[in-house]
C-alpha positions as CSV (number, residue, x, y, z in Angstrom):
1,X,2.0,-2.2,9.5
2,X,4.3,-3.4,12.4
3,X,3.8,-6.7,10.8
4,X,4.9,-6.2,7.8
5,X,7.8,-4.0,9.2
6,X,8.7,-7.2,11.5
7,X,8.4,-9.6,8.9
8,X,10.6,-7.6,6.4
9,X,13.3,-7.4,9.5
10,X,13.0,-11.3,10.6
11,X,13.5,-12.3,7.1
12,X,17.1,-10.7,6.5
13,X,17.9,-11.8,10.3
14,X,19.8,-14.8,11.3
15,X,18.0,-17.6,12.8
16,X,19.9,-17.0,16.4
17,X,18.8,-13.6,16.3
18,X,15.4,-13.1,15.3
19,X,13.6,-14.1,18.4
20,X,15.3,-10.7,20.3
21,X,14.5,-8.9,16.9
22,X,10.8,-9.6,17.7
23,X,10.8,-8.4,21.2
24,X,12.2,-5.1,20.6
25,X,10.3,-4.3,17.1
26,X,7.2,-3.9,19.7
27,X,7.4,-0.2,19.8
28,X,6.5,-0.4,15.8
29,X,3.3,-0.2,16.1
30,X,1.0,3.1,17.8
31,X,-1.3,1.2,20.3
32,X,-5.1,1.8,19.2
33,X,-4.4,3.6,16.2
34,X,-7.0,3.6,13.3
35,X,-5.4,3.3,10.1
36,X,-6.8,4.8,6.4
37,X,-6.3,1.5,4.1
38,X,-7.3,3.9,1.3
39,X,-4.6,6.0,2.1
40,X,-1.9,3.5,2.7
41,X,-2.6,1.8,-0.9
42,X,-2.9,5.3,-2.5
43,X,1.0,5.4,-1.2
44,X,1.4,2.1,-1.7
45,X,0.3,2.4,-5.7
46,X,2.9,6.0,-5.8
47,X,5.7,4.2,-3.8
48,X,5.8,1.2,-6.4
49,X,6.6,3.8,-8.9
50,X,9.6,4.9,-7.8
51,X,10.7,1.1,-8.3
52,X,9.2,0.8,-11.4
53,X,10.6,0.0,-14.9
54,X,8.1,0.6,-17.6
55,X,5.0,-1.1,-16.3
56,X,6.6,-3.3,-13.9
57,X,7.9,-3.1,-10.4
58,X,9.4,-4.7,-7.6
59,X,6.3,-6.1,-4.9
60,X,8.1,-5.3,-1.5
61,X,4.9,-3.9,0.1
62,X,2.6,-5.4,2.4
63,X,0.2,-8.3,0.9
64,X,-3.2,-6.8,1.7
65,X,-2.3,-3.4,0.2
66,X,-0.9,-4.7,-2.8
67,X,-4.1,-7.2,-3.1
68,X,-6.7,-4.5,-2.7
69,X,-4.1,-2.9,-5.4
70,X,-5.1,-5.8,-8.0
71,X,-8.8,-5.9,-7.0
72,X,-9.1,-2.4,-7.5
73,X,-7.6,-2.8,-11.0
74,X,-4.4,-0.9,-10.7
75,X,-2.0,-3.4,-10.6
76,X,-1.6,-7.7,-12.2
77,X,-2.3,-10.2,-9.2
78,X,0.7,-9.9,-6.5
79,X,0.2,-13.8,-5.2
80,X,2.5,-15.3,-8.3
81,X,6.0,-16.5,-7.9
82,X,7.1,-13.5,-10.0
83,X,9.0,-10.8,-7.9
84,X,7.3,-7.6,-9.9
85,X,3.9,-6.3,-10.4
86,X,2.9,-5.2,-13.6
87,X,1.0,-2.0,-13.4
88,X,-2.5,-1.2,-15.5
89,X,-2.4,1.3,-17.8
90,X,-5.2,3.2,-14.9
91,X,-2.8,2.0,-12.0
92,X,0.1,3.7,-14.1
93,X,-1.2,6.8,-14.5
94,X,-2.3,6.9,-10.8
95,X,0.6,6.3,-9.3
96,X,2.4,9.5,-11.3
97,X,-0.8,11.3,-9.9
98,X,-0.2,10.0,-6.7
99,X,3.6,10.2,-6.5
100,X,3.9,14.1,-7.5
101,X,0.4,14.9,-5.1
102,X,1.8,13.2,-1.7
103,X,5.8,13.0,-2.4
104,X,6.4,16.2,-4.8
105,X,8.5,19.0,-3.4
106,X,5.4,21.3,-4.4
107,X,3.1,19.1,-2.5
């Protein structure tokens, strides 16, 4: 995840800038910390919602999330040149489960 947090950051920076950027982003990331990838693309899959227009949405999430995403069938293949994902019709309906079970003020 620091990664993709970095990446994100360097992007938007100025050339000049980005090499202290990356030296104080190092706090990011929790040293020896086992991460759930079926949890992070469950909120992946209900984050992309909240961006979504019909069945499409904006892909500004990390690759191998939104990959597993498309392999798992919930959502069109992110690696085009296009800047959205196009849900599935499963991947749809999932990520309104998912976006009312983890982010809803009931949850």
């Amino acid at each position: 995840m620091k990664h993709l947090i970095l990446r994100q950051i360097l992007r938007s920076a100025p050339d000049d800038r980005r090499h202290n950027l990356a030296g104080s982003l190092e706090y990011i990331e929790p040293r020896n910390m086992e991460l759930d990838k079926a949890k992070i693309d469950d909120a992946v899959l209900a984050l992309l919602l909240l961006g979504a227009s019909g069945h499409r949405a904006w892909k500004g999430f990390d690759w191998e999330a939104l990959e597993r995403l498309h392999e798992n069938g919930f959502i069109s293949n992110p690696r085009t040149k296009d800047m959205s994902i196009v849900f599935t019709d499963e991947g749809l309906s999932r990520a309104k489960r998912l976006l009312q079970e983890l982010f809803g003020s009931d949850a």
